[in-house]
Structures are given as structure tokens and as C-alpha cells.
MARLUM-616149 format. One record per residue (C-alpha): x, y, z; residue in one letter. Coordinates in steps of 0.25 Angstrom, whole numbers, padded with zeros to 4 digits, always signed. Example, Ala and Ser with C-alpha at 12.3 -4.5 7.8 and 13.67 -1.06 7.14 Angstrom:
2
+0049-0018+0031A;+0055-0004+0029S;
# end
This chain:
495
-0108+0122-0248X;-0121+0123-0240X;-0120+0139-0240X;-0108+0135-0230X;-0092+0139-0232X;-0082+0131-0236X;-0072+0134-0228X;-0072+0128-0215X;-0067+0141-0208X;-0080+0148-0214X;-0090+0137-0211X;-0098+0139-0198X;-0104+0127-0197X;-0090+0120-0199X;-0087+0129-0188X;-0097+0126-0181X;-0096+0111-0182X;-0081+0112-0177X;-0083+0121-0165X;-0095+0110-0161X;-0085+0098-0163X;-0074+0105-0155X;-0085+0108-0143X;-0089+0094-0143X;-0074+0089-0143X;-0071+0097-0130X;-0078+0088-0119X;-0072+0076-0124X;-0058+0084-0123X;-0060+0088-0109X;-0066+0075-0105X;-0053+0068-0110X;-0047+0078-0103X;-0053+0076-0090X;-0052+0062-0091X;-0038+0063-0092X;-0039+0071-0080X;-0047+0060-0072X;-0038+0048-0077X;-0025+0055-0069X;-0026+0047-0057X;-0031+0032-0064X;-0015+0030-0064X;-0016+0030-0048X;-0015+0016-0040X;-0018+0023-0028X;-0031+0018-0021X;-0040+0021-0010X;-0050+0011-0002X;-0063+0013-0011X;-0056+0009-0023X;-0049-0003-0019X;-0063-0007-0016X;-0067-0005-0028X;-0055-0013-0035X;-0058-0024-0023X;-0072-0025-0030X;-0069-0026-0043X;-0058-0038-0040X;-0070-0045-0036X;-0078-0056-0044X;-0091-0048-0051X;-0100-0054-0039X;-0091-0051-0029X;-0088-0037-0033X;-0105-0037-0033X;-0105-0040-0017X;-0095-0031-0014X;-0100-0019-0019X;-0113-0025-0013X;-0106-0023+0001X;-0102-0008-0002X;-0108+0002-0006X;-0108+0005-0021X;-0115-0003-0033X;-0106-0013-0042X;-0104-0007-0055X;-0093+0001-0054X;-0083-0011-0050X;-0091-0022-0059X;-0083-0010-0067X;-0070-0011-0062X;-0071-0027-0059X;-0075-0028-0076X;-0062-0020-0081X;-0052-0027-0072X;-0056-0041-0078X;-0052-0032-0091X;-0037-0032-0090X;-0036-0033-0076X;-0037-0023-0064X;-0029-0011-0060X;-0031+0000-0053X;-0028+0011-0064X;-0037+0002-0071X;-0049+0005-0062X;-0046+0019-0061X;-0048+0020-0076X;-0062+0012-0076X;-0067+0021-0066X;-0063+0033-0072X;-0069+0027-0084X;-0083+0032-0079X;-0077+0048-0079X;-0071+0047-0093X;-0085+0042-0098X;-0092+0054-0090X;-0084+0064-0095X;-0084+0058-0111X;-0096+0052-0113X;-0104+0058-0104X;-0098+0072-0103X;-0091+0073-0118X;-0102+0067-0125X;-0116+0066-0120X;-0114+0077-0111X;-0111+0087-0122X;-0120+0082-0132X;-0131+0083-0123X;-0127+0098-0120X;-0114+0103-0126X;-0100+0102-0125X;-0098+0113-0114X;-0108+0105-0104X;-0100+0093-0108X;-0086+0100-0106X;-0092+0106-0092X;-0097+0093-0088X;-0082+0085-0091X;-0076+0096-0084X;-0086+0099-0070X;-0087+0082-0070X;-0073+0079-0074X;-0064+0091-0067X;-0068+0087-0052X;-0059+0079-0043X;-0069+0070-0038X;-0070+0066-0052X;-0056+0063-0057X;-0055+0055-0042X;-0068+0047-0044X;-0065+0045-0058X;-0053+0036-0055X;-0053+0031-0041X;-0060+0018-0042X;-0074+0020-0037X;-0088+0019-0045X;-0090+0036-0043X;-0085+0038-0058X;-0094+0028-0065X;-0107+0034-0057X;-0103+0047-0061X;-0104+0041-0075X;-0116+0033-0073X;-0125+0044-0068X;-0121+0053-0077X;-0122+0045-0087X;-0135+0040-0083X;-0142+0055-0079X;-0138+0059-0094X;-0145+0046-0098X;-0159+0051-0093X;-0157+0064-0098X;-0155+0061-0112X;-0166+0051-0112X;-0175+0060-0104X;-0170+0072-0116X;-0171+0061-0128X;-0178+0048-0124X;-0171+0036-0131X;-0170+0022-0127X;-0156+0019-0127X;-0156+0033-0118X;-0165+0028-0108X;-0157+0014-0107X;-0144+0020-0105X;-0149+0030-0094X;-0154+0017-0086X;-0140+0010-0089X;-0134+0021-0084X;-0142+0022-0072X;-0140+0008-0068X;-0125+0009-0070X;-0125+0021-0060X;-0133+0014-0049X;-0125+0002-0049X;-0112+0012-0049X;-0115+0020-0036X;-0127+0022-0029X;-0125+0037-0028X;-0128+0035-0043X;-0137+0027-0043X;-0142+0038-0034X;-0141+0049-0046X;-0146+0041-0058X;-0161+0039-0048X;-0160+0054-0047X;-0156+0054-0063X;-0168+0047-0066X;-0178+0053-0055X;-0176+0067-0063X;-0178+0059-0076X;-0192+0053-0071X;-0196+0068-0065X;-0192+0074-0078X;-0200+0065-0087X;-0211+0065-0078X;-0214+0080-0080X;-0208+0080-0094X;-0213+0067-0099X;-0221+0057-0093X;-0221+0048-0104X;-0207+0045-0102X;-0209+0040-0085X;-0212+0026-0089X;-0198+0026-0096X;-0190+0033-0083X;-0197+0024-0074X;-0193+0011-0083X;-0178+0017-0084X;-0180+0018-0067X;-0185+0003-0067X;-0173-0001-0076X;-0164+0004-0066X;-0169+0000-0054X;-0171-0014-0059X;-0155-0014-0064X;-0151-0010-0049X;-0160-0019-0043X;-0149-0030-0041X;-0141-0021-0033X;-0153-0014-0025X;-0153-0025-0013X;-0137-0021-0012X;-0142-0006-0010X;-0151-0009-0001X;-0140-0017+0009X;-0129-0007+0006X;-0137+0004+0010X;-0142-0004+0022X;-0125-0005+0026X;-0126+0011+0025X;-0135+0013+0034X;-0127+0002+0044X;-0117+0013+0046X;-0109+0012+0032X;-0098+0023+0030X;-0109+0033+0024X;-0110+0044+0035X;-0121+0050+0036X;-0123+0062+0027X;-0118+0075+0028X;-0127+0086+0023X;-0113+0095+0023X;-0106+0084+0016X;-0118+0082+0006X;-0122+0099+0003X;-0104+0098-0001X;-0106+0086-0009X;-0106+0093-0023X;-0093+0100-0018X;-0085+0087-0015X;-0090+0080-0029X;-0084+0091-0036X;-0071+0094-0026X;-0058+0096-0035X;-0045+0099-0028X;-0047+0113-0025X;-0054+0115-0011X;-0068+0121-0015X;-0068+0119-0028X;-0078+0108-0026X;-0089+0121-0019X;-0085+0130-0031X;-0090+0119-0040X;-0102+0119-0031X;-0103+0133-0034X;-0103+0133-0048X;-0111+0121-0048X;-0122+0127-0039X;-0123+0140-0048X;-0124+0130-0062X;-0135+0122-0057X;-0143+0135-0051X;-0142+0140-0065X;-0148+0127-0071X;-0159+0129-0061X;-0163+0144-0065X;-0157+0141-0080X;-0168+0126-0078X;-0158+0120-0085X;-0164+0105-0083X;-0153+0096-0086X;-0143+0104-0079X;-0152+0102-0066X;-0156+0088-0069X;-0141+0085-0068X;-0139+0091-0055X;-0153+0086-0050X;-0145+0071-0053X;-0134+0078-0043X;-0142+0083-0033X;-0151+0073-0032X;-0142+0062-0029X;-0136+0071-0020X;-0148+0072-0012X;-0151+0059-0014X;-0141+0053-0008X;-0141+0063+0004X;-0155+0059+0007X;-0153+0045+0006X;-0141+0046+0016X;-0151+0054+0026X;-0162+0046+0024X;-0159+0032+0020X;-0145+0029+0022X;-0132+0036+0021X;-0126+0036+0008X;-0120+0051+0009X;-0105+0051+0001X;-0101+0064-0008X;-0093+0056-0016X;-0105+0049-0021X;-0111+0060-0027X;-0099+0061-0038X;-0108+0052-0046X;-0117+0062-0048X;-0105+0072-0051X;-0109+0070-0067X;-0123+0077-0065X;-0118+0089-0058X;-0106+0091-0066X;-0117+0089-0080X;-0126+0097-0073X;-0115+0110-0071X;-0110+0106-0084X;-0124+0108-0091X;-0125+0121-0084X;-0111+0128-0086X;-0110+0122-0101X;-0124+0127-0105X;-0123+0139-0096X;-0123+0150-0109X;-0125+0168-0103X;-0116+0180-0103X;-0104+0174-0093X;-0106+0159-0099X;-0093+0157-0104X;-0086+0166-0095X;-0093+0155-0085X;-0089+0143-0093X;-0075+0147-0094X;-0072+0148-0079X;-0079+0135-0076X;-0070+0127-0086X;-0061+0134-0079X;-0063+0129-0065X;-0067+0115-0070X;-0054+0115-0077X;-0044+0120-0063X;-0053+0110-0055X;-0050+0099-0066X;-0035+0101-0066X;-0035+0103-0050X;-0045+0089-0049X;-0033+0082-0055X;-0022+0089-0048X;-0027+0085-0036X;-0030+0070-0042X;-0014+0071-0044X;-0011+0075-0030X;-0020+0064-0023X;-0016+0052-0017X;-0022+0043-0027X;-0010+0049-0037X;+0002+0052-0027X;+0001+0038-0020X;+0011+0031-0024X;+0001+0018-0026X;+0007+0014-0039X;+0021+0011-0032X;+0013+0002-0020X;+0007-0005-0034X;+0022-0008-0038X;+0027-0010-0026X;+0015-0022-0024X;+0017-0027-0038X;+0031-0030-0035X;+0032-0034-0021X;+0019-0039-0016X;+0018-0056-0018X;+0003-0061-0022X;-0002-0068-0010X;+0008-0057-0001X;+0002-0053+0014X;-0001-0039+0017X;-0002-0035+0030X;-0010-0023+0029X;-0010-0010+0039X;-0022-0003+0034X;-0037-0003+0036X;-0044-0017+0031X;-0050-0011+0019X;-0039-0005+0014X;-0036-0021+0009X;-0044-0016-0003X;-0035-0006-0007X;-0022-0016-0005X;-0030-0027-0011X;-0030-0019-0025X;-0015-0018-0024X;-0011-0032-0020X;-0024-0040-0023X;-0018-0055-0020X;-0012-0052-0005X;-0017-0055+0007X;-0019-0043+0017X;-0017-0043+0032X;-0024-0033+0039X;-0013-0026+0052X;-0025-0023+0059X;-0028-0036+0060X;-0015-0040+0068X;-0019-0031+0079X;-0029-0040+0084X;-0031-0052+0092X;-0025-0062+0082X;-0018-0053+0075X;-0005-0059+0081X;-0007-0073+0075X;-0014-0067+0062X;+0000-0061+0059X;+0008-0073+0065X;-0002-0081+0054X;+0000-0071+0043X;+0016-0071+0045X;+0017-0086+0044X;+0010-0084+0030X;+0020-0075+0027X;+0032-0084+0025X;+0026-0088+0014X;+0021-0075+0007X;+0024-0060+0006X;+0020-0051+0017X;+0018-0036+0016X;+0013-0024+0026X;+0007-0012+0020X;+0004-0001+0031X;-0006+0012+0029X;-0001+0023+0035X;-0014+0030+0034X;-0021+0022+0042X;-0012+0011+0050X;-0016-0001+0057X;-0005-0006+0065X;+0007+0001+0059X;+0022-0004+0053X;+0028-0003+0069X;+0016-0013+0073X;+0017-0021+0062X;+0032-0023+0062X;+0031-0026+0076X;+0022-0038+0075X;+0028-0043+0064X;+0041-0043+0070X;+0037-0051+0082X;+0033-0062+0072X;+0048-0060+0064X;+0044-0052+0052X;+0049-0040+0048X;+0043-0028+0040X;+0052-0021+0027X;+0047-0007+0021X;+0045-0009+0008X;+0036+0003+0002X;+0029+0015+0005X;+0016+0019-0004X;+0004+0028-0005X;-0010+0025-0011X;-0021+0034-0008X;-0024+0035+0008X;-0014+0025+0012X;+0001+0028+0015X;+0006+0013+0014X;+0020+0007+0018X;+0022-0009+0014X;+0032-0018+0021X;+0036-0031+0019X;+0033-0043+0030X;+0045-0053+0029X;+0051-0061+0043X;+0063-0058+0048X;+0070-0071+0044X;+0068-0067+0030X;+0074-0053+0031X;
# end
């Protein structure tokens, strides 16, 4: 029929048709795979200061959760995010884990598996799944819960915006890139950071390209700035805190030239500087090779890079490598292009040994994820042990610093917390004595931190004893950073 064979062994184009499908199934197999990989440690309870902030937030009402983040240092769309699927179901902490790494599953399908691969082929696509999903800081930012996977997503997603409407034009395009673009900027201001530089290379390029089409980029810029406006004025006061002597230092041009290193760190000591390498020698060969969208992809990297170092030496201090893993995508997507394009004599031999490495640093990524902390604290047990023990409405006298209250109040969020350090004062004699009189009629517990104690179990027995209570053991727990023992208050009447 058609001049072709019958039988599908001798068809060609059948063949051909088959080996295409089986090509564009490979992403999406090695993106479930590494999504698998990422999801390991959603199971952990374990929680560090940063993301019982983040919980904290999200307990709050929509306008309370808006002023709290106003008073930090990040935008609010990321826990408008959490706080919207807890009112679904309820709250948890797996549950938060999994809506966070939610922004990596869509970066590695949707982005990765599908438009990725459709815009180049399936070997950038499988490159980009692999260089974005194999490193560490991506399986640790994709579930602890922090707004670093989402603007990962966003920027991304928003840079490839641009490019396919800078490539094809298109309506809907052009809407989604501004969408995208506003998401980012309310996400993190390092992105926001990156999709300014996203669309500063998209207004240079049509400029020389195409100067019909400025009016359009600077109506897509207009859009954009007019969506952030409401959150502008915040800016301007947080970054008026920052130069008050916030907790950004003052940057380190050693720290900053290492950056690229430390976003793409895996386990192995070094292996973040032999990335570096391969990295380095990808993008040189896009510049000699003028492969464009390769160096428009790293010219997103870079530029945010450089932007926020000369913000931070210029303006303000905003300095902070772990910032810059929103822009991970781009770098990953620009190596990507380069390895899964690059066609010569020592190609494959080429491409085979860097799935190679991508593959060890992927397995030794989530080894070392297993080993961490976050997976061997024994956080679930405190969880039970709270479930069972701990009465609503219980006092908690608490030997630890006074934010770590945001990490306790995720585990017991209907106590009431004493801080020890505050019985060491002046009135801290009659503020137990006060406390203690209370406790006839309520549960009483102490935790102490050993990591960083206040006043310490021989200090806090003794005072208590000289008001007739007694403290009991009870457990002994873990959870990432804090070494905790918890006792039990009770008088000695009632022993």
C-alpha cells in the first residue's frame, strides 16, 4: 500500500514512527523516576526553624498571613499556597512536603518531559531531568517546606514563556509568560530578580531583531509591574530592615565566584566544582558554537547572579547562595541544550559518561538525603509520643531559644509555651511561682534542647523543687538540629 511493506518488521517508517515514540517516552520515565527519588524524604516529620515559620504562616488568616510575610523577607504566594490546601483536608506536615515538592514534579514533567523536549528533542529533555533533578540541593528544596521549589518552577517556566513567544508570537503565549512572571516575583525576590533579566534579554532581542514587536514587551513589562505594585511599598520597607543590620552579611565575592558550586553540591566532596567544570566548558562551546538559546539560558543565570551581587554592594545587602537555586532551571536547561544537541566524532562517547555521573550523583544525592537528619531523627516517635500524652491547653516550659516556639508550635499548636530563660530574670521567681499555681489545674511538661541549652534539667529541677514539684523523664527524641529530652512537671503531693 503506498509503495510501502506490509509487514511491520520491513516498514521503515513504521520503524521509524516506533523508535520516535519510544524516544519521547524516555523523559517522562526518568522524570517519574526522579520524582520518585525526590519524594524519599516527604514521609519525614523532622523540622527545622525556617519551615515551622512557614507552617506558622500558613495557620494564620489570609490577612494575617499577608502582614507576616510583610514583616520577613519573602513575598506571599508561596504560603497563600500552603494556607489553601490545608483548608482542603486539613494540615500536616507530610502534607506540606508534598505541595512543595509539587513545584519539582511540575518542572521535571511539564516542563522538562514535555515542553522541553518538544521544543528540542528528548535527549535535551532527558539531560535537563537529570542535571535539574539529580542534585541534592534539589531533592532538599523540593520537600523541605520553603518557597525555593515553586520559583524554581516559576522562572523557568516563565523564561520559556518568552522564548516561545519571542520564537512563534501567539497571544495566549505572551499572557502566559506575564502570568508566569508575576507568580515568580510574588514567590521570591531572587526570582523576581531572574524573570527582570528574562525579560531585559527578551526586550534587547527584539530590539535588534524586531522592533515591531517592543511595544508588546513593554506592555507585557507594564503588566507585570502594575500586578506587583501592591506588594512594591512592602519591598521598599523590607529592604529598608536590610540595610538596618538584618541577618544578610555583607557579600563575599569568594562565597559569590563558589556560588554555582554550592547550588549544584551533591554528597560527594567536590562534585559541586566538577560540575562547575563540565558546566563551564558547555557554555564556552555554546559561545564559539553561537548557540543562542543555550546562551540566553545561562545569560538568565548569570544575570541574576550579578545582579543580586551588585545590588548587595551597591543598594543593600541581599547576598545568600541558596537564593540562587531559583534560577537552577536555566543553568541546568542551558547545559542541557548543549550536551543533548552537542552532535561530533566523541558525542556519544561524551553523552554516555555524563549520564553517567548525573546518574552516581543522583543515587549519591539520595543517599545522602537517607543519612540526614531530617530522615534519621526520630521526630515521628516525639509526634506519637505528643499525640498521646500531651493535654490541649498543657504548659510547656521550654529550654531552647524563643523562636524555636515555631517549630513546637507545629507539633503541639493548642499549648501554652513558657520560655526558661525567662525565669532567670528579675521576676522570673514569681513568674514560675504564678505559672505553678496554674498548674494544679492543667498538664505541665519541660522540653530541653541540648544543642543549645538555656538553664539546663540540674537548674530547672532545682527551682522547681524549692516550689514542691518534681520533674519525671519521660522520652528522649531527635528532630533536625535539636536533641530534645521531655519531662513531666507534677508536685510532690501528687507523686
Amino acid at each position: 500500500m503506498n509503495g510501502k511493506p506490509d509487514g511491520k518488521e520491513n516498514n521503515i517508517w513504521y520503524q521509524h514512527v516506533k523508535g520516535s515514540q519510544i524516544a519521547a517516552a524516555i523523559p517522562y520515565i526518568l522524570a517519574g523516576i526522579v520524582c520518585l527519588c525526590i519524594s524519599v524524604p516527604i514521609r519525614s516529620k523532622s523540622l527545622y526553624y525556617d519551615e515551622g515559620y512557614s507552617i506558622d504562616l500558613a495557620r494564620k488568616t489570609v490577612g494575617g498571613l499577608v502582614r507576616g510575610t510583610a514583616a520577613d523577607v519573602h513575598p506571599p504566594l508561596y504560603y497563600l499556597l500552603l494556607k489553601l490546601f490545608s483548608l482542603i483536608g486539613g494540615e500536616s506536615i507530610v502534607k506540606y512536603r508534598l505541595i512543595t515538592a509539587c513545584g519539582a514534579y511540575f518542572n521535571l514533567f511539564w516542563l522538562g518531559a514535555t515542553r522541553i523536549r518538544k521544543r528540542w528533542n528528548p535527549r535535551v529533555a532527558t539531560f535537563y531531568i537529570l542535571w535539574f533533578g539529580a542534585a541534592y540541593s534539589t531533592i532538599i528544596r523540593s520537600v523541605s517546606i520553603r518557597m525555593y521549589s515553586w520559583g524554581a518552577f516559576f522562572v523557568t517556566a516563565a523564561a520559556l514563556g518568552l522564548l516561545a513567544w519571542y520564537e512563534e508570537g501567539g497571544k495566549r503565549r505572551f499572557i502566559s509568560a506575564v502570568l508566569f512572571t508575576l507568580a515568580a516575583m510574588y514567590t521570591h525576590y531572587y526570582a523576581a530578580l531572574a524573570v527582570f533579566v528574562a525579560w531585559g534579554i527578551l526586550f534587547s532581542a527584539v530590539l535588534i531583531t524586531d522592533r515591531r514587536r517592543v511595544g508588546k514587551v513593554l506592555l507585557g513589562g507594564l503588566l507585570a509591574t502594575v500586578g506587583y505594585l501592591p506588594w512594591m511599598s512592602v519591598v521598599v520597607t523590607q529592604t529598608q530592615q536590610v540595610a538596618d543590620g538584618y541577618w544578610i552579611e555583607a557579600l563575599d565575592w569568594e562565597e559569590w565566584i563558589m556560588a554555582p558550586a554550592e547550588v549544584m553540591e551533591s554528597s560527594l566532596t567536590g562534585i559541586g566544582l566538577v560540575f562547575c567544570v563540565v558546566a563551564a566548558a558547555l557554555v564556552l562551546t555554546a559561545v564559539i558554537r553561537r548557540k543562542w538559546d543555550a546562551l540566553i539560558c545561562f545569560a538568565v543565570f548569570a544575570g541574576t547572579m550579578v545582579g543580586a551581587a551588585l545590588i548587595s554592594v551597591w543598594i543593600v545587602p541581599i547576598w545568600n547562595a541558596r537564593y540562587l537555586y531559583v534560577v537552577w532551571g536555566m543553568l541546568s536547561l542551558s547545559t542541557a541544550i548543549m550536551a543533548g544537541e552537542y552532535m561530533g566524532r566523541s558525542s556519544c562517547v561524551f553523552q554516555v559518561l555524563l549520564l553517567l555521573l548525573l546518574s552516581v550523583e543522583l543515587f549519591f544525592s539520595v543517599e545522602t538525603i537517607r543519612q540526614s537528619e531530617m530522615m534519621t531523627s526520630t521526630a515521628e516517635q516525639l509526634v506519637e509520643f505528643l499525640d498521646e500524652n500531651v493535654e490541649e491547653g498543657a504548659c510547656i516550659f521550654l529550654d531552647d531559644p524563643e523562636e524555636s516556639k515555631k517549630i513546637y508550635g507545629v507539633y503541639m499548636p493548642q499549648v501554652e509555651f513558657v520560655m526558661v530563660k525567662d525565669l532567670a530574670g528579675e521576676d522570673g521567681g514569681e513568674l514560675l511561682r504564678t505559672v505553678l499555681e496554674q498548674g494544679q489545674e492543667r498538664q505541665m511538661w519541660y522540653i530541653i534542647n541540648y544543642v543549645q541549652i538555656q538553664l539546663g534539667t540540674d537548674g530547672m529541677r532545682e527551682m522547681l523543687e524549692r516550689n514542691g514539684y518534681e520533674m519525671e523523664y519521660a522520652i528522649s527524641c531527635t528532630i533536625e538540629e535539636r536533641q530534645l529530652e521531655i519531662y513531666r512537671i507534677g508536685s510532690r503531693d501528687h507523686q
